[in-house]
N, C-alpha and C positions, 0 to 999 in steps of 0.2 A: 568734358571727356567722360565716358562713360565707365559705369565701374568696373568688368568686365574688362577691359582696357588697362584701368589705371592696375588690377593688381594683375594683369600679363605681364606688364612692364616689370611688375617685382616678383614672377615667377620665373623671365628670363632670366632677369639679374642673376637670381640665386641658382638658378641650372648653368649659364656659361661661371658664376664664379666657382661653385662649388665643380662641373669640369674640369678648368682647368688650372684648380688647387692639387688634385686627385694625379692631373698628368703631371706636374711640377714636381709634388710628392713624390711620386713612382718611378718618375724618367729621370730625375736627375738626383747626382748626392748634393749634403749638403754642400752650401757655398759655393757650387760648381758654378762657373761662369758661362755663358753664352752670348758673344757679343752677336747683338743683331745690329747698331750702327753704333757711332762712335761718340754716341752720349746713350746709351739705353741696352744692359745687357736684360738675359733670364739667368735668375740666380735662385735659388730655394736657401729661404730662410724662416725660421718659426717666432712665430712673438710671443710669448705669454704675460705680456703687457696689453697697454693698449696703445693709441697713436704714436710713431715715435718711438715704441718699446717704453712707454712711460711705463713704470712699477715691474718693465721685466723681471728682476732680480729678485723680489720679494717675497717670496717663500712658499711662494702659491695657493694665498689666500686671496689673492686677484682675482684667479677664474672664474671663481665662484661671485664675487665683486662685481668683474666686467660682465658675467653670463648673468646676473641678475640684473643687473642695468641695462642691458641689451634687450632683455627681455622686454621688461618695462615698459623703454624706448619704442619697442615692435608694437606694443600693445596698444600705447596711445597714436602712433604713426598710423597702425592700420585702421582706430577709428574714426582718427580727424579725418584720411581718408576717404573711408565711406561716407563720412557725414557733410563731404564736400559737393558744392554746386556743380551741375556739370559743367557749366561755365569757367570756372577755375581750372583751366586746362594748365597755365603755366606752372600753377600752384600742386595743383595735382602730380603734372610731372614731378616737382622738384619732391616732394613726399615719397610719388613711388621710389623716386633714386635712393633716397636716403633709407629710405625701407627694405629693399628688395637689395644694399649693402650692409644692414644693420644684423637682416635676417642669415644675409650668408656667411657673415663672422659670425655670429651666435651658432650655428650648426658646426663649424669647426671646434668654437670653445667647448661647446657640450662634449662633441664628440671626441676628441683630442687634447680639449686643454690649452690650447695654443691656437693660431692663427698662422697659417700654410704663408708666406708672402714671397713673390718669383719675379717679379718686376723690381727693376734696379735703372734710377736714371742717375748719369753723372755727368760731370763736368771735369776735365782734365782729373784730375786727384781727389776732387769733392762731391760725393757721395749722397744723393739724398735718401732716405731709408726705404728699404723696401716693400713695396705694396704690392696689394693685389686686385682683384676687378671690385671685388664688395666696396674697399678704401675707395675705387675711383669713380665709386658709382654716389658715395655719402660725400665726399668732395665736390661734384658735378651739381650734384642737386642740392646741397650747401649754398656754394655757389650762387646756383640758379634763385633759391631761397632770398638770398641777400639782398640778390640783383632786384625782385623785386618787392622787400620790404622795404630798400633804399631810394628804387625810383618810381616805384608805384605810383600816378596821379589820384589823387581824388578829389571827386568827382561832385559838385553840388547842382544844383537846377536852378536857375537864375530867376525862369518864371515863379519858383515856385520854395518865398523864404524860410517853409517850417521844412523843407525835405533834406533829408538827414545825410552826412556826409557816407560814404562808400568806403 
């Protein structure tokens, strides 16, 4: 995948998540519910935790915690990145995902302090916590991530017993 590419992938991310965190923000109050079917409403809620609302409560020496690890995380995401084969296309994707969700919660921490989150999926009465596109983007490419350092084949050449494994 070519580079150009791999970081469009993480400038749409960050353009549709950081949208429609802005619409979520503006168009609705908090906790306002909006069922769209009967496990998945839009709900505006803020984290100033991280996954989960881990360290929510904590005095707000988090933000500065999560917005420096985010940082971080951005920094080395976007050079393994670059410094990938164009042939690692799966690999690639799963990078830009987790990057181009890394980067669009970092822009609300800085900016806000908190994390916009308006996605709510449930189950009769049980609630999974609420997310937003950046969460669904580091998830997906997580994910993908797993998928294939778990099922990854490698690869040896049979003619040839000094050539190194892939």
């Amino acid at each position: 995948m070519p580079h150009f590419l791999r970081y469009s992938i993480v400038v749409v991310i960050v353009i549709l998540d950081q949208i429609t965190k802005i619409w979520a923000d503006r168009t609705l109050a908090m906790y306002e519910q909006i069922p769209i079917t009967g496990f998945f409403n839009i709900t505006k809620a803020y984290n100033y935790g991280a996954a989960f609302s881990f360290l929510d409560n904590a005095g707000g020496w988090q933000r500065w915690f999560f917005t420096a690890i985010s940082l971080v995380v951005s920094i080395v995401l976007s050079v393994w990145l670059y410094r990938m084969q164009k042939e690692e296309r799966w690999l690639s994707l799963s990078i830009a995902l987790i990057l181009g969700g890394a980067v669009g919660n970092l822009i609300d921490r800085v900016w806000y302090g908190y994390v916009v989150d308006f996605i709510q999926v449930y189950w009769n009465t049980s609630y999974f916590p609420s997310f937003n596109i950046a969460d669904a983007a580091i998830s997906c490419g997580t994910v993908l991530l797993l998928i294939l350092t778990l099922f990854e084949k490698n690869e040896t050449t049979v003619d040839d017993p000094d050539a190194t494994v892939k």
